[in-house]
Every structure is written in C-alpha cells, then in structure tokens.
N, C-alpha and C positions, 0 to 999 in steps of 0.2 A: 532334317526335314527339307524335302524341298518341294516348291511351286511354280506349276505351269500357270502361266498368265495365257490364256485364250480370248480376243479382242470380239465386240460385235460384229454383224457381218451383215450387207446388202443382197437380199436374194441377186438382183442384178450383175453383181458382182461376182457371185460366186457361180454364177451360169459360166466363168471364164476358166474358174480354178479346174488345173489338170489334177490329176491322184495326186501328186507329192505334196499338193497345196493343202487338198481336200483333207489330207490325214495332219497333216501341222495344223490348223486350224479350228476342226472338230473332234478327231482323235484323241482319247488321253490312254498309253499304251503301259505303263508304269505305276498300275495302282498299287501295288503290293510289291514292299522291298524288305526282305529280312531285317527284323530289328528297327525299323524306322517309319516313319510319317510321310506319304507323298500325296500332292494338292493339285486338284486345277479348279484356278480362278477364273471362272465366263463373266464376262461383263454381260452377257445373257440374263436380267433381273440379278445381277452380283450373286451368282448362284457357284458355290464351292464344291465341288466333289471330290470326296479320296479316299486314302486307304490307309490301315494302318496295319501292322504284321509285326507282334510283339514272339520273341522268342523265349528268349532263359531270362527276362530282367522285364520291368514295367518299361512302356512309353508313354512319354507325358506329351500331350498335345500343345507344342507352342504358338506366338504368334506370324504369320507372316506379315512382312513388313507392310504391305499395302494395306492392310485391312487398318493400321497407324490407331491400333486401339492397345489398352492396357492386357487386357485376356482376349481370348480367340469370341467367346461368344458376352462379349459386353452389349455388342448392339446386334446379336443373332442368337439363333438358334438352329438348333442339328437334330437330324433323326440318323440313328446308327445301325446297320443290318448284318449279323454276324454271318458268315459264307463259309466258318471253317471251322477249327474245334470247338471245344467247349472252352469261355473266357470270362474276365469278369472287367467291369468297366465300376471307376471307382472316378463320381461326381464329389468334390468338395466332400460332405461327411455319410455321402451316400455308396452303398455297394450293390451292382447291381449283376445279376447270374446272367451271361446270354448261352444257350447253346444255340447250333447252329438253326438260322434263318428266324431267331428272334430277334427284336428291335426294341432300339430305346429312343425317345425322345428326350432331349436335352434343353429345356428353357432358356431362357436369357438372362442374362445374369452367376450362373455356373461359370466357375472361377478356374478351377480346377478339372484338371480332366487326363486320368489316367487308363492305359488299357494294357492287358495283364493276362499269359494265355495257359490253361491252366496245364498244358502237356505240349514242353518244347516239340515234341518231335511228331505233334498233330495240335499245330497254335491256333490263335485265334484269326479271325481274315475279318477285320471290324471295315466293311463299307461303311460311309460316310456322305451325308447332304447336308448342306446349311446354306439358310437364304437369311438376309436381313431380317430385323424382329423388332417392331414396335413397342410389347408390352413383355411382361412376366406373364409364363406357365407352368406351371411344375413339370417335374420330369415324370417320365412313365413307364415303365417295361411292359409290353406287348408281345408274348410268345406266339409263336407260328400259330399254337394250340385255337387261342382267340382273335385269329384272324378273322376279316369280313370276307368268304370265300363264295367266288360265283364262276360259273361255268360260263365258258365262249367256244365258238366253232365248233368244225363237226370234222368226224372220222376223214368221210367223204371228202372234205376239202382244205386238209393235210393241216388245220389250224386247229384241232380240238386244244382247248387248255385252261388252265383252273389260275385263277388270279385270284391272290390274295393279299386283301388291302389291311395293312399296320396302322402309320402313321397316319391316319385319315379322318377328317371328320365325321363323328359318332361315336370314335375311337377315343382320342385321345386331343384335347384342344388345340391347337397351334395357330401361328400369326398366317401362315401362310402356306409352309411347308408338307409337301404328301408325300409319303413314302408306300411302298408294297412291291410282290415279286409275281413272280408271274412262270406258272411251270408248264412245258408245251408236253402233253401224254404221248407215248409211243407211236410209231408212225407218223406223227405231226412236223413238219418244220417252219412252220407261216407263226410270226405272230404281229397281231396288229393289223389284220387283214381281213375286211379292207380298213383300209388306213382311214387316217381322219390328221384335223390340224387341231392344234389348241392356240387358238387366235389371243389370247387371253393369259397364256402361261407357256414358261420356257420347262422342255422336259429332257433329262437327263436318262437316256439306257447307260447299265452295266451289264456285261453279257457275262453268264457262271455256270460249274457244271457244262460245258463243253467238251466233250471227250478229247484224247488227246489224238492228234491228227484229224481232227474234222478245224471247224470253220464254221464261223457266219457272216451271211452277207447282207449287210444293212444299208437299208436304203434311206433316200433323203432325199433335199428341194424340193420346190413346188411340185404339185401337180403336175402341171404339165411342163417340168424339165426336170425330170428327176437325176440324181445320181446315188454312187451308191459307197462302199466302204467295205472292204474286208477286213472282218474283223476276229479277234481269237478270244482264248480264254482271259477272264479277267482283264478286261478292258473297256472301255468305255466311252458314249460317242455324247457331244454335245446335241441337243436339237432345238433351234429358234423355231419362234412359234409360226412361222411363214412357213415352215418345213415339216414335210412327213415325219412318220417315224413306223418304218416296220423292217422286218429281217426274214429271212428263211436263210436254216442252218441243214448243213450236209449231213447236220444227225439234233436230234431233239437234244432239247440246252433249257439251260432258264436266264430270266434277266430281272435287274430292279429298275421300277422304273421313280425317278424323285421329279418330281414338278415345285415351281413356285410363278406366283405372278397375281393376278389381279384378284381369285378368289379362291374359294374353296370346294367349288361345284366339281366332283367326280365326272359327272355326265355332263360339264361345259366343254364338248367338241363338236367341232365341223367335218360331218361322215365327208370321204371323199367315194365316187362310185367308181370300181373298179374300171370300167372301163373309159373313165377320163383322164388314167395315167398314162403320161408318156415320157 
C-alpha cells in the first residue's frame, strides 16, 4: 500500500504554481496498481481518496501511518464505487456484491475491510472516499439501479448528462461524506458547466471511462485566475473549496465526484457566471 500525502494550499499561492507544481500538488495519477492499495491523503477536510485493484487473491485495506489509528476506519468512514468488474467487498462479517458503478457505504467502526475481484482477468476497480466520522452508521449497498438520477445540460451546449447520486443523503445516512458519478451523453464534453464553488466542502473528481487516446482537461482556481490540468484515464484531481471544478474531454468520459465538509446540502454551491471566468 502506498500514500500520497497532498498538503493545503493558499489560492494566492498557487496563482504562482507552473504545471509541474500544479500536477504534484492536486494530481493523484496512480489510483489503480495490480494487486494492491494506493492512497492520497488531502489535508483538504482530511479527505482520503484511492483505489484498490484485487487480482487472483484478496486485498485487505491496511493502516497508513499518519491516520496513527488501530484500523483504517476507527475514526472514519468510506464510501466505495466499483469502475470495473464484478467484485465483492467483505466488511468484518459482512459480504457485499458490487458490480460495476455500484457503491458501498462503510461506517465507522468496520474493522476489517477486504476486496476480492470475482474474474482475474476483468477484476474489480473498487474507488474509494473517506472523510473523518463523528458517530456510527451502518453500512449500505446502493446499486447504480437505485441511484437518485437527474438530468443536466443540453445537446446544444456540449454538456448534456445524467448524474447519478449514491452515497447521498436520502440515500443512505452518513457523517459527512457524498459520493455519485456523473455520465456526459454522446456528443457532450463540458461537465460542471457552468461551474460553481462549494465554499462549504472540499470536492474530489475521478475521471473513468475515458477512451483510450483521448484526454481531459480539468480546470481549476478561482474565478478569475483559473488554471487547468491534463488529465487521463483513471486519475484524479484534488479540488479546495476556493476552487472550480469543471473539465471538457476530447471525447465523452464519466467521473465521480466525493465531497466532505461542513454539510450535507447537495445544492449548497455558489453558481459562477460564465462569463466572469478568466
């Protein structure tokens, strides 16, 4: 197992950062490693994101040293979104079916946490979110099937696309943590447009489903000093809450997006107006 440590960061400051900074510091380009666990820790609301990629044998989720706890989620919780075969995720005395782009909620106090992919040679691609956690919640399986699904954008303005909220409240309870994925329809490459801030919560993109030789390019900072991020399959960008979060891909892609921070309001963001980016 290993972890990326990603540090907070001053919008001020990062008006400085060139590309090479921008991608060390918000980047995480290594979510998935045959057979093993890879992590990145944002000091962003202590918000963990990763991946795990079980082959011919189980992966058991250990601790990283900084989180200086007995089991991974003593004092957290995870919501888990499968991107790849069909697998099973085995809680303490719990077993749970995911196929792909269902999710599991993981409470606080799960001890144990194994993932297990049911056809080495089409395994499981278990993404990963976990933010601090106050209380106990049960854990919960949420297939794609009972997603909260609602339409955005249009034909016309290359963002048509269907979001679909999992871990979310209404759904399923949690401290803090939101999960859901987000598919852009044919011809569309914009998503998150126009963009908006969540002054209120730090939000995590995983970009999937990206053809291969295409790209996307994610943008980010404020309003008005944007920058941006090239970004490929299976990868993933940090975003503080000072900071946009939108993309346009050279070909239609999906992404998940996990948020934690002050509440649990779906529709707590500040629309930005297109034309006050610069």
């Amino acid at each position: 197992m290993t972890t990326q440590v990603m540090y907070a960061s001053h919008p001020m400051d990062v008006k400085k950062y060139d590309t090479q900074r921008l991608r060390k510091e918000f980047l995480f380009q290594s979510v998935f490693v045959p057979g093993s666990i890879s992590l990145a820790y944002s000091y962003q609301d202590r918000f963990i994101a990763g991946g795990v990629m079980p082959v011919n044998q189980p992966v058991f989720l250990g601790v990283p040293e900084n989180l200086k706890a007995e089991y991974f989620l003593e004092r957290r919780e995870m919501g888990i979104i499968n991107v790849g075969g069909s697998g099973q995720i085995v809680a303490d005395d719990q077993v749970f079916e995911l196929g792909c782009k269902d999710s599991l909620y993981l409470g606080r106090g799960v001890r144990s946490i194994g993932f297990i992919s049911m056809n080495e040679n089409n395994p499981g691609l278990f993404y990963l979110n976990s933010a601090p956690a106050h209380t106990i919640y049960p854990s919960k399986l949420i297939s794609i099937k009972d997603a909260l699904k609602a339409k955005a954008g249009t034909r016309e303005n290359s963002n048509e696309r269907t979001i679909f909220k999992l871990i979310v409240n209404g759904l399923v309870p949690t401290c803090q943590l939101q999960m859901g994925l987000t598919e852009l329809q044919p011809g569309s490459i914009w998503n998150t447009m126009p963009p908006h801030l969540h002054d209120r919560r730090n939000e995590v993109y995983f970009y999937f489903n990206v053809p291969h030789g295409h790209s996307v390019c994610h943008f980010m900072g404020e309003p008005s000093e944007t920058r941006h991020l090239w970004v490929h399959n299976h990868e993933a960008v940090i975003s503080p809450n000072w900071s946009i979060h939108s993309a346009a891909g050279t070909s239609p892609y999906c992404f998940i997006w996990g948020m934690a921070g002050e509440n649990l309001d779906y529709g707590d963001m500040d629309a930005i107006d297109i034309m006050e980016l610069k």
